[in-house]
C-alpha positions as CSV (number, residue, x, y, z in Angstrom):
1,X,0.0,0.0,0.0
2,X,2.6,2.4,0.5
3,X,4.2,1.7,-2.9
4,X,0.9,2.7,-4.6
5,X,0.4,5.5,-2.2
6,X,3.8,7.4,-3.3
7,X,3.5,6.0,-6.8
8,X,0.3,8.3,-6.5
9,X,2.1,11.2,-5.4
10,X,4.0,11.0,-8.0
11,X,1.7,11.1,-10.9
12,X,-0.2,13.8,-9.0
13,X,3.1,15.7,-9.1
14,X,3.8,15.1,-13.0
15,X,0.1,15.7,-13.9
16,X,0.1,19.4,-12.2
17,X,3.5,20.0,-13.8
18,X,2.4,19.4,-17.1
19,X,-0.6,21.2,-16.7
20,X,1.1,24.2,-16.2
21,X,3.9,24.0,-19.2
22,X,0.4,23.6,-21.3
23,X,-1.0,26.9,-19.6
24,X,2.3,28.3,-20.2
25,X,2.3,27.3,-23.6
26,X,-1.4,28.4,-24.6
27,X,-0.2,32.1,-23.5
28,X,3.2,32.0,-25.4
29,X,0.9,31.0,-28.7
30,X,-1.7,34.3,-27.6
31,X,1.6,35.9,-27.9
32,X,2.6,34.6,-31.5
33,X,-0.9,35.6,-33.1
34,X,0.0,39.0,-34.7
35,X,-2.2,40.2,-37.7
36,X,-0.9,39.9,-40.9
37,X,0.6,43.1,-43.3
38,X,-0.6,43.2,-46.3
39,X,1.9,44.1,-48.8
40,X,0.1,46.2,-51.7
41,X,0.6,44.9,-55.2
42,X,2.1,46.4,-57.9
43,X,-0.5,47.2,-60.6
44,X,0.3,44.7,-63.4
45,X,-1.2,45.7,-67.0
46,X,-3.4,43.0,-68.2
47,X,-3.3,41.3,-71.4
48,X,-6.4,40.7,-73.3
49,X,-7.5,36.6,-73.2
50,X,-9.0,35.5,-76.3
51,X,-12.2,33.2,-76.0
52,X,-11.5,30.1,-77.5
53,X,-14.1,27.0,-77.3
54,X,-12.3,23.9,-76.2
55,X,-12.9,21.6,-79.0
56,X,-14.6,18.7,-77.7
57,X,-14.2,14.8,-80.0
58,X,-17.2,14.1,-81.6
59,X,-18.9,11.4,-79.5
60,X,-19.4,8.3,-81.6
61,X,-23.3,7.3,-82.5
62,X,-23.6,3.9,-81.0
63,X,-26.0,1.7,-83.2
64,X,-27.8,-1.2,-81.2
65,X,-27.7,-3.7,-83.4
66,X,-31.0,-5.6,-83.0
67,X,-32.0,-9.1,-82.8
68,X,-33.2,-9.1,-86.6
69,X,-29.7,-7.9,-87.8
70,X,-28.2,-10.7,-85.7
71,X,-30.2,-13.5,-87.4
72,X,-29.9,-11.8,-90.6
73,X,-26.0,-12.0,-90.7
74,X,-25.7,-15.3,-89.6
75,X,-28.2,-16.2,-92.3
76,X,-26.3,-14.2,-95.3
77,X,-22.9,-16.4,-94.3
78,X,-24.1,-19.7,-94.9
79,X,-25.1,-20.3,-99.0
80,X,-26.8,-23.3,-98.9
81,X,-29.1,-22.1,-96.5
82,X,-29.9,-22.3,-92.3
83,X,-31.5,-24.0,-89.7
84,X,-33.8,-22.6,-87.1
85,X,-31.9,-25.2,-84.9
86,X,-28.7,-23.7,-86.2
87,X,-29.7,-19.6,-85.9
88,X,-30.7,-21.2,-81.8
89,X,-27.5,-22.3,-80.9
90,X,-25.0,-19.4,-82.7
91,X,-27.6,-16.9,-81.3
92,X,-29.1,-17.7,-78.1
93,X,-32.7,-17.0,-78.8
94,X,-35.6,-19.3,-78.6
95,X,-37.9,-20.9,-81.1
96,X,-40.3,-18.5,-81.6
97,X,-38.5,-15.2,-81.0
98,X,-36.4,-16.9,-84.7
99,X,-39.4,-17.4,-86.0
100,X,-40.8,-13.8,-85.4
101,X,-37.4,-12.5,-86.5
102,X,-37.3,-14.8,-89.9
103,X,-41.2,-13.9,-90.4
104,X,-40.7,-10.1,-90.6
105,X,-37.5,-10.6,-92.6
106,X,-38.9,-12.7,-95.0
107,X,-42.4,-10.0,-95.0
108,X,-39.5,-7.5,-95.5
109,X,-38.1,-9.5,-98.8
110,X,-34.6,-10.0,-97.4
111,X,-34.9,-13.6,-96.8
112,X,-36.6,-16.7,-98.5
113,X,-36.8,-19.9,-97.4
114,X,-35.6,-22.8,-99.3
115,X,-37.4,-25.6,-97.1
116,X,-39.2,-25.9,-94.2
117,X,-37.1,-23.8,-91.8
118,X,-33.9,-23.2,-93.6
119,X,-33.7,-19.9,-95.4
120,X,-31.5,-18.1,-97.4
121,X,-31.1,-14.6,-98.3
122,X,-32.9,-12.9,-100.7
């Protein structure tokens, strides 16, 4: 117990020390706080700035190219003609969305068919 007791003492002692270098140091800073001068600038002549427009790239169109283009130039590759089977598995789409697609590009006169279900273009 008397260990901690002067241990105690001790902090007490460095706490109240450093308490008072801070107080000290908060005045000497008051102290340092002086307004600035302002030094007045020479008057510089200014030269006239032309407007010129940035020049911005022309932004490329994007075209979507839809699902009817899609089946369109698979079918132009093949000569002999295609598949509904084959325009499913190089495009992804089902049954009937080729068949919708071949209907209006055969209404349209780009396509013909040569059998049932394989078409070639027009």
């Amino acid at each position: 117990m008397k260990n901690l007791k002067k241990d105690l003492q001790t902090v007490d002692k460095d706490l109240k020390a450093l308490s008072k270098k801070v107080e000290k140091m908060i005045v000497a800073a008051g102290k340092l706080k002086k307004p600035k001068v302002v030094k007045k600038a020479k008057a510089v002549k200014a030269k006239p700035i032309k407007n010129v427009a940035a020049k911005k790239p022309a932004a490329k169109e994007v075209t979507k190219v839809t699902a009817a283009d899609t089946v369109l130039r698979i079918i132009n590759r093949y000569k002999k003609g295609v598949g509904t089977a084959t325009l499913m598995e190089k495009t992804g789409y089902n049954q009937k969305k080729i068949a919708n697609i071949v209907f209006k590009l055969k209404k349209q006169g780009k396509i013909t068919s040569v059998g049932i279900g394989v078409y070639v273009k027009a």
